[in-house]
C-alpha positions, -999 to +999 in steps of 0.1 A: +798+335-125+765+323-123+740+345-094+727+320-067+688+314-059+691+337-033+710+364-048+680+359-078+657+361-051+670+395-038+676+410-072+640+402-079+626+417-044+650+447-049+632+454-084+604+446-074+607+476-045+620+498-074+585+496-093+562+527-089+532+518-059+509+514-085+522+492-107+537+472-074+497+473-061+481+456-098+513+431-095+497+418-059+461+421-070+467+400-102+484+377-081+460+373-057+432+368-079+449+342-092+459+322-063+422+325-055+406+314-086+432+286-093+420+275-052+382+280-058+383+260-089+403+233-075+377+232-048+350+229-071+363+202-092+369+181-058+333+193-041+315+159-043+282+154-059+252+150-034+222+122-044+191+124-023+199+101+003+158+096+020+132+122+010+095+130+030+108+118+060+090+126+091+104+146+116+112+121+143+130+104+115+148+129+096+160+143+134+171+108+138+188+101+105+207+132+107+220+122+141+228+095+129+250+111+101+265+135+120+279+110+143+299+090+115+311+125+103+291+122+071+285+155+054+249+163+042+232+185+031+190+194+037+173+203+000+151+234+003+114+226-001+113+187+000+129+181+028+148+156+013+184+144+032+215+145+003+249+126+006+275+128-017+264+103-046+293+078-040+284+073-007+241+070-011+240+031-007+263+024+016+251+048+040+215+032+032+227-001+043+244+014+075+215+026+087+190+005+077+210-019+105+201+007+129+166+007+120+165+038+102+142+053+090+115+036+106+087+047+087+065+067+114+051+036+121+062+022+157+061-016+167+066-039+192+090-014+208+058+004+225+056-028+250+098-018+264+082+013+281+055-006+299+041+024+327+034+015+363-006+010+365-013+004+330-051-006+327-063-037+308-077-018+281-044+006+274-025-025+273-046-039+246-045-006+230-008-007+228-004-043+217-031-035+192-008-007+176+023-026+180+012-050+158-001-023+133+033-010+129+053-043+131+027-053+102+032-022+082+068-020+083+067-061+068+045-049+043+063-014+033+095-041+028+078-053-007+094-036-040+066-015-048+046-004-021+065+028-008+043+029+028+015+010+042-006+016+073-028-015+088-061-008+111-071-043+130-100-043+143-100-068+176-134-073+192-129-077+235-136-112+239-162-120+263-177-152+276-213-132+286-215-134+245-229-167+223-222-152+186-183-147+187-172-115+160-148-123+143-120-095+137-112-078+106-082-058+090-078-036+065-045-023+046-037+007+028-006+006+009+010+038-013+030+024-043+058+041-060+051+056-092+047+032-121+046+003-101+015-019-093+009-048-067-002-080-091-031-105-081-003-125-063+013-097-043-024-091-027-033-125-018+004-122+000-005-092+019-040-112+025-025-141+041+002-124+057-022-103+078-045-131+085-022-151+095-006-124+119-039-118+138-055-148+158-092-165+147-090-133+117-098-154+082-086-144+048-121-128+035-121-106+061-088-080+049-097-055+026-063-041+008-070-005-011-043+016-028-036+050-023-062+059-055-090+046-034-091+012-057-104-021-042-071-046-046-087-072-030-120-075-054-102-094-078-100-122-054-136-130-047-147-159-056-181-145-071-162-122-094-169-127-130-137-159-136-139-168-101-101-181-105-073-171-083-040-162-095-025-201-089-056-211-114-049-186-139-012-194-136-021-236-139-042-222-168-014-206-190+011-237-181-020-264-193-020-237-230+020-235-230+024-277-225-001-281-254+015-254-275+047-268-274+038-304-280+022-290-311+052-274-320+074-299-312+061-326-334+057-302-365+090-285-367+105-313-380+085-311-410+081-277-419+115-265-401+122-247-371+105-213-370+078-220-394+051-233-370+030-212-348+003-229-324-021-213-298-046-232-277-076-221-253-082-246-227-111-252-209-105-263-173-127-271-148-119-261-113-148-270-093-146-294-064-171-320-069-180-349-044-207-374-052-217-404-027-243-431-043-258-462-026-280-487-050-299-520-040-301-550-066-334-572-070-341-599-045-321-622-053-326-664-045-320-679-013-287-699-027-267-662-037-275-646-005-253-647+026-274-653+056-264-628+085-281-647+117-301-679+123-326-689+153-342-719+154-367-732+182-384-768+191-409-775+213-424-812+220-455-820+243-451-858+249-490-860+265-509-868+234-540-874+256-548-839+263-559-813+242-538-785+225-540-752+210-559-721+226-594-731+244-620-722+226-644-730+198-613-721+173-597-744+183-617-774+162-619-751+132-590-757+104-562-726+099-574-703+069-552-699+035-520-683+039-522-639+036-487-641+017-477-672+009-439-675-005-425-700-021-391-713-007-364-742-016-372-775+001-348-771+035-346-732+035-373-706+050-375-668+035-378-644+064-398-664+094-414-697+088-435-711+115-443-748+113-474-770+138-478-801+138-499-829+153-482-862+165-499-895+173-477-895+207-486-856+211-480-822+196-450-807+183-439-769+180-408-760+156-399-722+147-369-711+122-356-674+116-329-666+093-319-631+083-296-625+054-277-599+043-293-564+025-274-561-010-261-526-017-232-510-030-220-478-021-197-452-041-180-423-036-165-401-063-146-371-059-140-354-094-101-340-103-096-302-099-083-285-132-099-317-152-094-303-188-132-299-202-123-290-238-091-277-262-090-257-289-060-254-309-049-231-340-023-237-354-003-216-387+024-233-410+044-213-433+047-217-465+076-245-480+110-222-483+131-232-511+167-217-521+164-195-550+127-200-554+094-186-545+079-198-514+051-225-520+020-237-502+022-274-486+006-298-509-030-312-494-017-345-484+013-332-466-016-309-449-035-335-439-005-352-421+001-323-400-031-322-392-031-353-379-003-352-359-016-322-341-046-340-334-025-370-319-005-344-300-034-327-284-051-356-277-081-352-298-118-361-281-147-356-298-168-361-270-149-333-251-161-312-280-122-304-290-114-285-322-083-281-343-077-256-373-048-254-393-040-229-419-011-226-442+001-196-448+032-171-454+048-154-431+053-116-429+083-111-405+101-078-404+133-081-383+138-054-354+174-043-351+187-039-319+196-003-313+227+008-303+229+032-274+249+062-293+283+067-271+269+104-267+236+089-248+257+058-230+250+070-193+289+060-182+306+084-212+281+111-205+296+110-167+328+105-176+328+132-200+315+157-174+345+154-152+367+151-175+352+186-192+352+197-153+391+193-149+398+207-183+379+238-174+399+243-141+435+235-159+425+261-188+416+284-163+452+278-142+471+281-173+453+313-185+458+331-154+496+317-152+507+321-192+480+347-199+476+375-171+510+371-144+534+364-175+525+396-198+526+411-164+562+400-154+577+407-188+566+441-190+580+446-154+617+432-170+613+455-196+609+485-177+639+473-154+660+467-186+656+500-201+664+521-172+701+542-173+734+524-167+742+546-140+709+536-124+715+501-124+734+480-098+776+481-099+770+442-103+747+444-132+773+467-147+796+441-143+775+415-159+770+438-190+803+445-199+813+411-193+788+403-218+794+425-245+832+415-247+820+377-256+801+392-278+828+414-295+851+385-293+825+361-315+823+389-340+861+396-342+868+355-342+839+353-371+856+379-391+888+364-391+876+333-404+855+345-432+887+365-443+912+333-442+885+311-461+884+339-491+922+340-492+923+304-496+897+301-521+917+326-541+950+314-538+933+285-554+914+297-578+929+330-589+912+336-623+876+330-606+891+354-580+895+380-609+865+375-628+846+380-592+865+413-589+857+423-618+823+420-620+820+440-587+839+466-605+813+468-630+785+467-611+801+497-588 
């Protein structure tokens, strides 16, 4: 009859009591020991791995953050030294995110938040003051938001306006910005920063914010426009696209000829970029009476009809004739120059007539503004490759075909000789040596080398568990059974006894029923086969 689990369970306790103290105090220790290191290793393997969640964080905002983790249960953990705030690594960004909507970490630099806390008797010059820094923070916290500036700090400097003053100063800004390591602002990123604080600042222009880096370098020299280009980053970048359109034109219209791959074209443009304005006015010749248009006409008459009294001025001049003309002008008959004056003397009296027309001044006037970015001049270069044939050497183009390329580029480029243009082409062979892409080893792939590590991390603690279970309690326990199993039969239980004897009668029994048969199966086999029987016998007989 088979023991139940709890008789087992009593049998092994009552042994177990039966065992010398020492041996029963190494049993528990070894146990113990075991139990701990299987549970500190299984902690291990599930302790998560922290990532630096913010590092040189100030103190109001590293008091803050960790509020701030402590409140959505988050553990943490402060590194020794940097001060830097780790999270466990699956866990960095999200928390980033979460408290980046609480406006953590805000940088040091405080904004428009300064005005909530307005105090009772604030003077006109602390409250300028405090707008003043509100919008040095707001405007550094905007800036520290691009890629690779890590902080940023802005000084403004406002003048107090004043109407006691006739020469206005304008105000000025200046911006020092700390970029992460191996990363640099670009001509474009300045001129944003530029504008941005200009146009953050009232009546404070563009040429007057000075942007520096934390090496002390001038950012904001490349702009000027006495620098030695003078060309701003929209000009430079007009510049490559004018070299890049010709380029490909080039290319374009001589692939088809000498195959795809074996043209290469560069070109240098020339651009002008300066705004030019001209304004001309020019007067033609006099012309004749008959192509002008007359602008006004006055005519006057007068008629005396007393032809018995004298006229004209009293005097002695009067009887003298007029003298010669001082400018005499010669004029169509029925049409006066300028002012023409005609006197005459009647039989019936005197007349008086007076004529004025005024025409029209002739001038033109014209204003020309010249394009900006007029192209001033090309130069082109441009390398074919030598023909490719299967199974032969590769040959130079022939001269005519040469000349036809050349030509084409020219009509591609649109060639000027007055712009002073130039175009070389050269036919040559290409030395190409193909680059291999190289394959990450799966040793070096970042994902294996993780994965491996926690796998190698959970093979470590199941090694260890299995060890101290097949390794140190096993030896243990079977050494205990066989110093139970070899004590006296009169020391051992009444129902062990039982068990025993119970036992060795099956096994007599097997022996007994084995002997049997092995006896039968010879009998048969020499009834048989009698004289194989005999010959068997008899060579045991000789063999003694």
């Amino acid at each position: 009859m088979a023991a139940t689990p709890e008789q087992s369970f009593s049998n092994i306790v009552q042994r177990f009591n039966e065992l010398p103290n020492t041996r029963k105090f190494a049993i528990l220790v070894s146990l113990a020991a075991a139990i701990a290191l299987v549970v500190g290793l299984f902690m291990w393997a599930r302790t998560p791995d922290y990532r630096v969640l913010f590092s040189n964080l100030s103190e109001r905002d590293g008091g803050a953050v960790v509020t701030a983790l402590q409140q959505m249960n988050i553990p943490y953990k402060m590194a020794e030294g940097s001060g830097a705030i780790l999270v466990p690594a699956e866990q960095v960004y999200d928390l980033r995110f979460r408290l980046a909507s609480q406006g953590l970490p805000r940088g040091g630099a405080v904004g428009f938040e300064l005005m909530d806390n307005a105090k009772l008797g604030m003077t006109q010059f602390q409250e300028q003051v405090t707008y003043q820094r509100a919008l040095e923070g707001e405007l550094s916290r905007t800036i520290q938001s691009l890629s690779p500036v890590e902080s940023a700090r802005v000084h403004l400097a406002i003048p107090k306006p004043s109407v006691f003053i006739r020469d206005k100063q304008a105000p000025s800004a200046s911006v020092l910005v700390s970029l992460y390591p191996g990363r640099v602002l670009d001509v474009a990123q300045v001129n944003a920063i530029v504008h941005m604080v200009s146009s953050s600042v009232p009546e404070l222009g563009a040429d007057s914010v000075t942007v520096v880096d934390q090496a002390g370098r001038l950012l904001t020299a490349k702009n000027d426009s006495n620098s030695l280009k003078g060309l701003n980053a929209n000009q430079l970048d007009y510049l490559r696209e004018i070299e890049a359109y010709y380029a490909k034109r080039v290319e374009a219209i001589v692939s088809p000829i000498v195959g795809e791959g074996n043209v290469r074209a560069e070109v240098r443009a020339d651009l002008d970029f300066s705004e030019a304005e001209s304004t001309s006015e020019s007067y033609k010749p006099n012309p004749t009476p008959d192509q002008q248009a007359v602008r006004s006409r006055q005519s006057v008459q007068s008629i005396n009809g007393d032809g018995g009294q004298a006229a004209g001025i009293p005097g002695a001049l009067t009887n003298q004739p007029p003298g010669p003309a001082a400018a005499p002008l010669t004029a169509q008959p029925g049409a006066n120059a300028g002012t023409a004056t005609g006197q005459g003397q009647a039989n019936a009296g005197s007349r008086r007539e007076e004529n004025t027309i005024n025409f029209e001044v002739d001038r033109t006037i014209r204003h020309v503004k010249e394009p900006l970015g007029r192209v001033k001049r090309l130069s082109v270069a441009v390398v074919v490759n030598y023909r490719q044939q299967a199974g032969q050497a590769a040959k130079p183009l022939a001269p005519e075909e040469m000349q036809q390329v050349t030509n084409l580029v020219r009509e591609a480029m649109g060639f000027s000789q007055e712009r002073g243009d130039t175009v070389n082409v050269v036919n040559a062979a290409f030395t190409e040596t193909k680059v291999e892409p190289v394959d990450i080893p799966l040793w070096k792939d970042p994902s294996n080398v993780a994965f491996a590590k926690e796998a190698l991390k959970n093979l470590l603690v199941i090694g260890l568990a299995f060890y101290l279970v097949f390794g140190v309690l096993r030896p243990l326990l079977k050494d205990w059974m066989k110093a139970t199993a070899k004590k006296p039969a009169a020391e051992a239980p009444e129902e062990e006894m039982d068990l025993l004897a119970a036992f060795d009668a099956k096994l007599a029994q097997r022996e007994l029923a084995g002997y049997d048969a092995h006896i039968a199966s010879v009998r048969e086999f020499a009834k048989q086969n009698p004289k194989a029987a005999a010959d068997i016998i008899r060579e045991w007989m000789a063999k003694e």
